[in-house]
C-alpha positions as CSV (number, residue, x, y, z in Angstrom):
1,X,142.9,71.3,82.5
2,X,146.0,73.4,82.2
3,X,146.1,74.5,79.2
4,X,141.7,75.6,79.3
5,X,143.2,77.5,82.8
6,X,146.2,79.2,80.8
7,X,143.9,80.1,77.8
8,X,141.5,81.6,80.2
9,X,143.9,84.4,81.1
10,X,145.3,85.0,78.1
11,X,144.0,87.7,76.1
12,X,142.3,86.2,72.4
13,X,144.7,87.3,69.4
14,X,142.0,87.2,67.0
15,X,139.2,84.4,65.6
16,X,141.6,82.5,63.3
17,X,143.9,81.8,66.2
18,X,143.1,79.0,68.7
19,X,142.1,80.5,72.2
20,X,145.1,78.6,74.1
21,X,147.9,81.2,71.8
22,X,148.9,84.6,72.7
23,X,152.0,86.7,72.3
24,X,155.0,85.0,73.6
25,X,155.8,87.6,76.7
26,X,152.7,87.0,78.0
27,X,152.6,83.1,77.7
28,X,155.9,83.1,79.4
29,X,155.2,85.8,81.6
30,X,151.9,83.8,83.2
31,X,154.1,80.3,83.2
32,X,156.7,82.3,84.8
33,X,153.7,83.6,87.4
34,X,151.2,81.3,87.7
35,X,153.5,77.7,87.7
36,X,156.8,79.0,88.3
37,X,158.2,77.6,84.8
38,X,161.1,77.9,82.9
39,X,162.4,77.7,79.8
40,X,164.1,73.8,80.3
41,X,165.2,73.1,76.2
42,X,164.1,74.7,72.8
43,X,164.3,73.6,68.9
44,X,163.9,74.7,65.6
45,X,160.9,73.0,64.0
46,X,159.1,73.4,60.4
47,X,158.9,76.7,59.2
48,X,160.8,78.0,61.5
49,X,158.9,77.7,64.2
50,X,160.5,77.5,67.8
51,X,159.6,74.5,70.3
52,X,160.2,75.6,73.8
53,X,159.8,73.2,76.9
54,X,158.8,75.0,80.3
55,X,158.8,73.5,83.7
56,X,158.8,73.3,87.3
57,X,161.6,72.0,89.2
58,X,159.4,73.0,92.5
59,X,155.9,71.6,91.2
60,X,156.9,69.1,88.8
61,X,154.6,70.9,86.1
62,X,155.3,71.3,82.4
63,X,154.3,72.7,79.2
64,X,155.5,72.5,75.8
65,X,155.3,75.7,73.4
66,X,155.2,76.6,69.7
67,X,156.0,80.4,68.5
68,X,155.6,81.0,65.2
69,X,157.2,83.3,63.1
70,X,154.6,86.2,63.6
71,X,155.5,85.9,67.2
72,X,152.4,84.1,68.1
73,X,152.8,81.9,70.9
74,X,150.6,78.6,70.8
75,X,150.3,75.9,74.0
76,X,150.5,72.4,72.5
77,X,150.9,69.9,75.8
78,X,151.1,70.7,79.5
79,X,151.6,68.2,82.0
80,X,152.8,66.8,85.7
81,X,155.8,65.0,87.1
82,X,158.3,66.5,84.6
83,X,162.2,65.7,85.5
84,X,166.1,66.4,83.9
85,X,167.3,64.0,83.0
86,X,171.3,63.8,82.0
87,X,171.5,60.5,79.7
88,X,174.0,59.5,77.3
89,X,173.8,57.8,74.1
90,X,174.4,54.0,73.8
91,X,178.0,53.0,72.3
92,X,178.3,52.6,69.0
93,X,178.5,49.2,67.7
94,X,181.3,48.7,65.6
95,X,182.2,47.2,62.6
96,X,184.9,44.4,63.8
């Protein structure tokens, strides 16, 4: 679906790398182009890798991201309907 399309116009980094990575300015640059995302959130995961979260306020689409420390940009999830949400956590009980 999305991702296949994505991969498809990304030029192939090499053989050991999954057809659906790239560099990261060309990732976000086609996002950017071809769905009108942006960066929404990001987070530190293992290894230092960074988790990004791109998306449409216009189209609704989005697509989650993992760069590695090389700089390699991988696409992990892509999707519809995305939406901000602004929640807040529950209370904390306390200990009475």
């Amino acid at each position: 679906m999305f991702c296949g399309g994505l991969a498809a116009m990304l030029p192939s980094p090499g053989t050991a790398e999954s057809q659906t990575c790239g560099p990261r300015d060309i990732v976000v640059a086609r996002l950017a182009e071809t769905y009108g995302e942006s960066r929404q959130s990001i987070g530190l995961g293992s290894n230092n890798a960074v988790m990004e979260v791109f998306a449409s306020d216009e189209t609704g689409t989005w697509t989650i991201t993992v760069t590695s420390t090389s700089g390699v940009t991988c696409l992990v999830a892509s999707g519809l309907a995305f939406e901000t949400l602004a929640e807040t956590l529950p209370p904390k009980e306390s200990d009475a």
